[in-house]
C-alpha positions as CSV (number, residue, x, y, z in Angstrom):
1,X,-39.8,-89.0,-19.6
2,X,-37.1,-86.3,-20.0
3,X,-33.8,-87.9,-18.2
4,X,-31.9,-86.0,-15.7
5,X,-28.8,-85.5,-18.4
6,X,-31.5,-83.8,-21.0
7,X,-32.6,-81.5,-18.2
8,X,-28.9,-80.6,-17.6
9,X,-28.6,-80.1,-21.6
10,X,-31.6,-77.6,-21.6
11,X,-30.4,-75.3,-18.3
12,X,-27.0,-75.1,-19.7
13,X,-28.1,-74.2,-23.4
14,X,-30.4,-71.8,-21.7
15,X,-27.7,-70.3,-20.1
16,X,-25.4,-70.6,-22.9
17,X,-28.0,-68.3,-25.1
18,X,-27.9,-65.6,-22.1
19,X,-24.3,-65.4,-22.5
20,X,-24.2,-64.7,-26.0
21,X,-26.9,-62.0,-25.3
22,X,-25.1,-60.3,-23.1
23,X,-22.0,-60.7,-25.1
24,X,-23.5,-59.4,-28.2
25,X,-25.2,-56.8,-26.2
26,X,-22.8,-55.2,-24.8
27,X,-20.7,-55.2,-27.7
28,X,-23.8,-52.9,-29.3
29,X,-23.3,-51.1,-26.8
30,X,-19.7,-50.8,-26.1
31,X,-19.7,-49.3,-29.7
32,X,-22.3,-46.8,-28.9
33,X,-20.6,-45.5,-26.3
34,X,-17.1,-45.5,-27.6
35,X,-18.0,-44.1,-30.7
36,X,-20.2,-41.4,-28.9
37,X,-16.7,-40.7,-27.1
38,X,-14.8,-40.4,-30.2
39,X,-17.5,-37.5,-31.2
40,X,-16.9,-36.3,-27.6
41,X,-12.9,-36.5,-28.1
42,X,-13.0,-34.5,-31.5
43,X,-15.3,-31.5,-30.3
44,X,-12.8,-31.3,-27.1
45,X,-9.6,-30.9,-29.6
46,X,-11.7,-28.6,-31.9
47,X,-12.4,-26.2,-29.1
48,X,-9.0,-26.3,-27.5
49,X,-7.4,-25.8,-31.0
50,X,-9.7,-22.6,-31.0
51,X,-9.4,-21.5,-27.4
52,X,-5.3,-22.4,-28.5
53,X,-6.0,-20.0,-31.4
54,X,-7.1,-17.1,-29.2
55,X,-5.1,-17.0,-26.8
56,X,-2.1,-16.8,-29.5
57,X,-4.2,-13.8,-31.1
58,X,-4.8,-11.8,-28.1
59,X,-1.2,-12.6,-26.8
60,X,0.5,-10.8,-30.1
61,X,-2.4,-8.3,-29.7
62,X,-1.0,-7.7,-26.1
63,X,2.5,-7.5,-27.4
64,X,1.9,-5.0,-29.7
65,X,0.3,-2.8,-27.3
66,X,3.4,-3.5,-25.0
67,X,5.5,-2.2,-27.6
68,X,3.4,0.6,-28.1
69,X,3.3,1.6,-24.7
70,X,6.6,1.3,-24.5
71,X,7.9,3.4,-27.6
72,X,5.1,6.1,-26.5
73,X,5.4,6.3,-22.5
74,X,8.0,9.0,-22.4
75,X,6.2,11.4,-25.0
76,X,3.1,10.4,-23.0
77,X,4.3,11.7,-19.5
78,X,6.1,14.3,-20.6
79,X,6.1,16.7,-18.5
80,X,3.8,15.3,-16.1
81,X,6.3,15.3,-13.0
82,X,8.5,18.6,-13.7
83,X,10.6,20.2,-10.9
84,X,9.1,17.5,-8.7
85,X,11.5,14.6,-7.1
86,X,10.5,11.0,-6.3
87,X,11.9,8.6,-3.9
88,X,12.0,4.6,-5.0
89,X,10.7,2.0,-1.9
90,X,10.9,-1.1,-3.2
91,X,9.9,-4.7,-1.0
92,X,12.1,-7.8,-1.8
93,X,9.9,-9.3,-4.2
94,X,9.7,-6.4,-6.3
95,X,11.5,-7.0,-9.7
96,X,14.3,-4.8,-10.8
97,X,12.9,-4.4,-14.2
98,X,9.6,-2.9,-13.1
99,X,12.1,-0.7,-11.3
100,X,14.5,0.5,-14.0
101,X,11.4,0.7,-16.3
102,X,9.3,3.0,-14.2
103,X,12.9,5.2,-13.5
104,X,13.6,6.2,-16.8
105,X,9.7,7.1,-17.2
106,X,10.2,9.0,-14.3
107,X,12.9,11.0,-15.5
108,X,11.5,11.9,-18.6
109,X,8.0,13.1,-16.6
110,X,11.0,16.1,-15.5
111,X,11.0,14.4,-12.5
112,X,14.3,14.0,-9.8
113,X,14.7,10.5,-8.9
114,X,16.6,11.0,-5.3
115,X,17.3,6.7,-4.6
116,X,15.6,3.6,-2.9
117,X,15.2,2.3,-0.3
118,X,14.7,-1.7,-0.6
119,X,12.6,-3.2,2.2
120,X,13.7,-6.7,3.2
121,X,12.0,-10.5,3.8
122,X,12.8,-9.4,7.3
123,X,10.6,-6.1,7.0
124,X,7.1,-8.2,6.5
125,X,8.2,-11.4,8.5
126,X,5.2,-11.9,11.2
127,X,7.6,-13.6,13.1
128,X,9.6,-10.3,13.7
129,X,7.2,-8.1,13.6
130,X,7.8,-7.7,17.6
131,X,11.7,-6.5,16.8
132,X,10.6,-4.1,14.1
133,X,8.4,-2.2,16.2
134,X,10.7,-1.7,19.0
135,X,13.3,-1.0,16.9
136,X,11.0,1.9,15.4
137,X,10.2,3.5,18.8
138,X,14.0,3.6,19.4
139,X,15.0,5.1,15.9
140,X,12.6,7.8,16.0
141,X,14.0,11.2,15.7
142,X,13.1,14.1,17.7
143,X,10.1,16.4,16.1
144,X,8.6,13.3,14.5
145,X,5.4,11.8,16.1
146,X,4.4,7.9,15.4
147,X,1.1,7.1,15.0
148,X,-1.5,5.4,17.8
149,X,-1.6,2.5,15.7
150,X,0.3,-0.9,16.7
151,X,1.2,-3.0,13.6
152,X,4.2,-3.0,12.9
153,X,3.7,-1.7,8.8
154,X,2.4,1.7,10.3
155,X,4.8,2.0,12.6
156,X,7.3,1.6,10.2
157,X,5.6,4.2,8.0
158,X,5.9,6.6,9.8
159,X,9.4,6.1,11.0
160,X,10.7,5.8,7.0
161,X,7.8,8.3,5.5
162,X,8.7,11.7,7.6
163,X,12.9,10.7,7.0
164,X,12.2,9.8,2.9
165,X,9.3,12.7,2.5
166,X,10.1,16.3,2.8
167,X,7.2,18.3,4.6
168,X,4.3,19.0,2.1
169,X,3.8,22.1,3.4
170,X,7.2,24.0,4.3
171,X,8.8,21.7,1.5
172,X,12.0,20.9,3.8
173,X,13.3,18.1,5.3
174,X,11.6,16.3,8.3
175,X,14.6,15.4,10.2
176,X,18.5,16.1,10.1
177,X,20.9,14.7,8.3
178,X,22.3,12.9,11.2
179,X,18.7,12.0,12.3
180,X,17.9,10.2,8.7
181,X,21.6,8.5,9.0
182,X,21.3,7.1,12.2
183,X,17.4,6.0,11.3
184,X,17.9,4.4,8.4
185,X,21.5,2.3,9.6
186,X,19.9,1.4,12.6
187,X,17.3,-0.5,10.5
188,X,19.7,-1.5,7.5
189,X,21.8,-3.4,11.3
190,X,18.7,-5.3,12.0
191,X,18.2,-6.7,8.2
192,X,15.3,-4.5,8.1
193,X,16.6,-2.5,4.9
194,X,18.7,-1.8,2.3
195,X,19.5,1.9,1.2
196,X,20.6,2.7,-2.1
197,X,23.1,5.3,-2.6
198,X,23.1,8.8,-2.2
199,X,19.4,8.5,-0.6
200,X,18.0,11.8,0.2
201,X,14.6,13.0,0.8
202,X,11.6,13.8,-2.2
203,X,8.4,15.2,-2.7
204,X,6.6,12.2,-3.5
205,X,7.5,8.4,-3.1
206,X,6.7,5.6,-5.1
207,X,6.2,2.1,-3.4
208,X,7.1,-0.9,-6.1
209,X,5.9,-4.5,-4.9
210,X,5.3,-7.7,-6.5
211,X,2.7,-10.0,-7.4
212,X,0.4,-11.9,-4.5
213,X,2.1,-13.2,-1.3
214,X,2.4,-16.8,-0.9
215,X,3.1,-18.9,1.8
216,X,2.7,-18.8,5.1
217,X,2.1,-15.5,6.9
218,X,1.2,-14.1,3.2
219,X,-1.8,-12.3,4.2
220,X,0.2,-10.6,6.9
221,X,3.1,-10.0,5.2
222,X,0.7,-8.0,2.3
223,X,-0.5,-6.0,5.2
224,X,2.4,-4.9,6.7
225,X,3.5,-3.4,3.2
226,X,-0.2,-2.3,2.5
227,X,-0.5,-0.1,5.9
228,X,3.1,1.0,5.7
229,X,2.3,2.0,1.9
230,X,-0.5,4.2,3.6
231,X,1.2,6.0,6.2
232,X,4.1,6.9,4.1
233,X,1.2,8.7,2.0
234,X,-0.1,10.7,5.2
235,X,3.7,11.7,5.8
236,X,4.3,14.0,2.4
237,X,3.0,15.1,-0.8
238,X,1.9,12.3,-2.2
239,X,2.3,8.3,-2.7
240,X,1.6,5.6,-5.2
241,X,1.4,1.7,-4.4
242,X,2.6,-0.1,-7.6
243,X,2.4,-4.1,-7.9
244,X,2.1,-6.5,-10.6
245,X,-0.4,-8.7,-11.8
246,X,-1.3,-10.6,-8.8
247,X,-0.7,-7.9,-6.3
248,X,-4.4,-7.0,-6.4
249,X,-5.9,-10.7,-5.9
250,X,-6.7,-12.5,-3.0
251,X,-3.5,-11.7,-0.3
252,X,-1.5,-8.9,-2.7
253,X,-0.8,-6.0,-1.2
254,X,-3.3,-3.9,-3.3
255,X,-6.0,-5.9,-2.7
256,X,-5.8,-5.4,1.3
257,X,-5.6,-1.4,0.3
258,X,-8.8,-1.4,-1.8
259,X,-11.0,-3.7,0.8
260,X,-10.6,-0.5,2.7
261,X,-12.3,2.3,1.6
262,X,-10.4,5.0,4.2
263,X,-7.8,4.0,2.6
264,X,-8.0,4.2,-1.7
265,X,-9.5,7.8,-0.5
266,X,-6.0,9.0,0.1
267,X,-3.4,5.9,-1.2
268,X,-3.2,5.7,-5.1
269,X,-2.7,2.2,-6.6
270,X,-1.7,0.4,-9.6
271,X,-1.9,-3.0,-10.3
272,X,-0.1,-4.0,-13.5
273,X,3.5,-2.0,-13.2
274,X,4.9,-5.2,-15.1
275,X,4.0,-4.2,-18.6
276,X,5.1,-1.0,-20.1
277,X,1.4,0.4,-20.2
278,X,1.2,0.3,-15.9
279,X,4.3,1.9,-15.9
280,X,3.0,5.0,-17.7
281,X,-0.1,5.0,-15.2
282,X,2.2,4.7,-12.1
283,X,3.5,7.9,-13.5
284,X,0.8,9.6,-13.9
285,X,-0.8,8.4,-10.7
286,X,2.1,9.9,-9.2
287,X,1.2,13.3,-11.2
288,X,-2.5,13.2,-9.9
289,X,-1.3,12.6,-6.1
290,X,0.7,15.2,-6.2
291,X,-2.5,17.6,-7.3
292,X,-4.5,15.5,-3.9
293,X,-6.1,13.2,-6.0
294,X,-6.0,9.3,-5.7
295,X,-7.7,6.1,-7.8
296,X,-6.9,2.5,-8.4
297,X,-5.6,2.2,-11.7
298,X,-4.9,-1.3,-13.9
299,X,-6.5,-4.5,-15.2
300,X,-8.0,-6.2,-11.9
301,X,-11.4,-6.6,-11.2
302,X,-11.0,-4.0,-8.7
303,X,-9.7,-1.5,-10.5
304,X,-11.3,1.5,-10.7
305,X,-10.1,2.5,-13.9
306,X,-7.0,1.3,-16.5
307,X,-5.8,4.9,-16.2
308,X,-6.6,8.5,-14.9
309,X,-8.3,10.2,-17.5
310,X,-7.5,13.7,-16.4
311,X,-4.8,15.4,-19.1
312,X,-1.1,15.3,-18.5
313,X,0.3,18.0,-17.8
């Protein structure tokens, strides 16, 4: 007869040998698995040390072609913009180098740069939208018509377009002297604005903006520059929205103008004015809108094309 303390002796052996099962088992397995990891864990470095690889190729290839662009811009827009002058409107995040970069080009297209204007945080804050277009109404000067729209960017465009722009037909200023003084201090009092010196009216403006908005507000703060970017267009010879990369994604100001297809018909935009290459399109966008003819130009998805392909000249 088995005794009570053998029966004990039996269960616990029993359990005992499940133990070491599952010990040894999943030590087989633990193994498995890590060493299938470790296989894991060296294909991951292999392809990040290639993906590392490229990106280090194609950013000397990029550099190269900066410094191409760079050396070669001014025989490359020669000409492009003789006899004609250009006015600089700039927003606050616009960087100064895109700026000094696209005003020598400028200048050695044969074209007169005549100043800028630099639009302030104040210019696309939603909260003072309100201000800015009352402030408008009262600024405008006699012989200039706003337009029926409300926001405050296209109100604002056509206040700053008719005093910057000389008429495209006639060719002569839009409003006095006095007029443009008074306009343009009455916005520069209400943080609005910053004018550069010696300001005077041109032909054709060029509007320089950063990358994407951030933040709250962003997507109307891109709008405001976007539609005020427009109606400066409608009030001369010819206008060209310039950002950098970023400035035509998700809540840039570019990308608002070329969701609207009213709007690339007329408004010329370029999307990469931070390397040396978009600076040489700007120019040469600016050449084309003065001929009538607009395009998005750069490296976004939505560009149309990295360049005009007419000739310069």
């Amino acid at each position: 007869m088995i005794s009570l303390r053998n029966h004990v002796i039996s269960i616990a052996a029993v359990f005992l040998a499940l133990a070491v099962g599952v010990v040894l088992g999943s030590t087989s397995l633990s193994n498995r698995v890590l060493g299938g990891l470790a296989d894991d864990r060296a294909n991951l470095s292999k392809q990040v040390s290639d993906l590392q690889s490229k990106q280090t190729d194609l950013t000397g290839r990029l550099t190269d072609a900066d410094r191409y662009a760079l050396a070669t811009g001014p025989l490359a827009v020669r000409g492009a913009l003789d006899g004609k002058s250009v006015v600089l409107i700039t927003t606050a995040d616009a960087k100064t180098t895109d700026r000094d970069g696209v005003a020598a080009l400028l200048r050695a297209a044969g074209a007169t740069v005549t100043g800028e204007l630099q639009l302030t945080d104040a210019f696309t804050d939603p909260t003072k939208s309100d201000q800015l277009r009352s402030l408008v109404t009262r600024l405008l000067p006699a012989g200039v018509q706003l337009p029926t729209a409300s926001d405050p960017g296209t109100l604002a465009g056509g206040l700053i377009g008719p005093l910057l722009l000389l008429d495209k037909t006639s060719g002569k200023p839009q409003a006095s002297p006095d007029e443009t003084a008074a306009a343009l201090t009455g916005l520069a009092s209400g943080g609005y604005v910053r004018q550069g010196q010696g300001l005077h009216a041109a032909q054709l403006a060029l509007v320089l903006t950063g990358g994407a908005a951030s933040g709250n507000g962003a997507a109307d703060r891109a709008a405001v520059i976007a539609r005020f970017a427009t109606q400066v267009q409608r009030s001369g010879g010819g206008t060209v929205l310039a950002g950098r990369t970023g400035s035509a994604d998700n809540f840039g100001p570019l990308a608002v103008v070329r969701a609207d297809g009213a709007t690339t018909s007329v408004l010329s935009t370029v999307d990469d004015v931070d390397n040396a290459a978009g600076q040489v399109v700007t120019v040469l966008a600016l050449r084309d809108a003065a001929a009538g003819k607009s395009g998005n130009y750069g490296t976004a998805g939505n560009a149309q094309a990295p360049a005009p392909t007419s000739a310069t000249g």
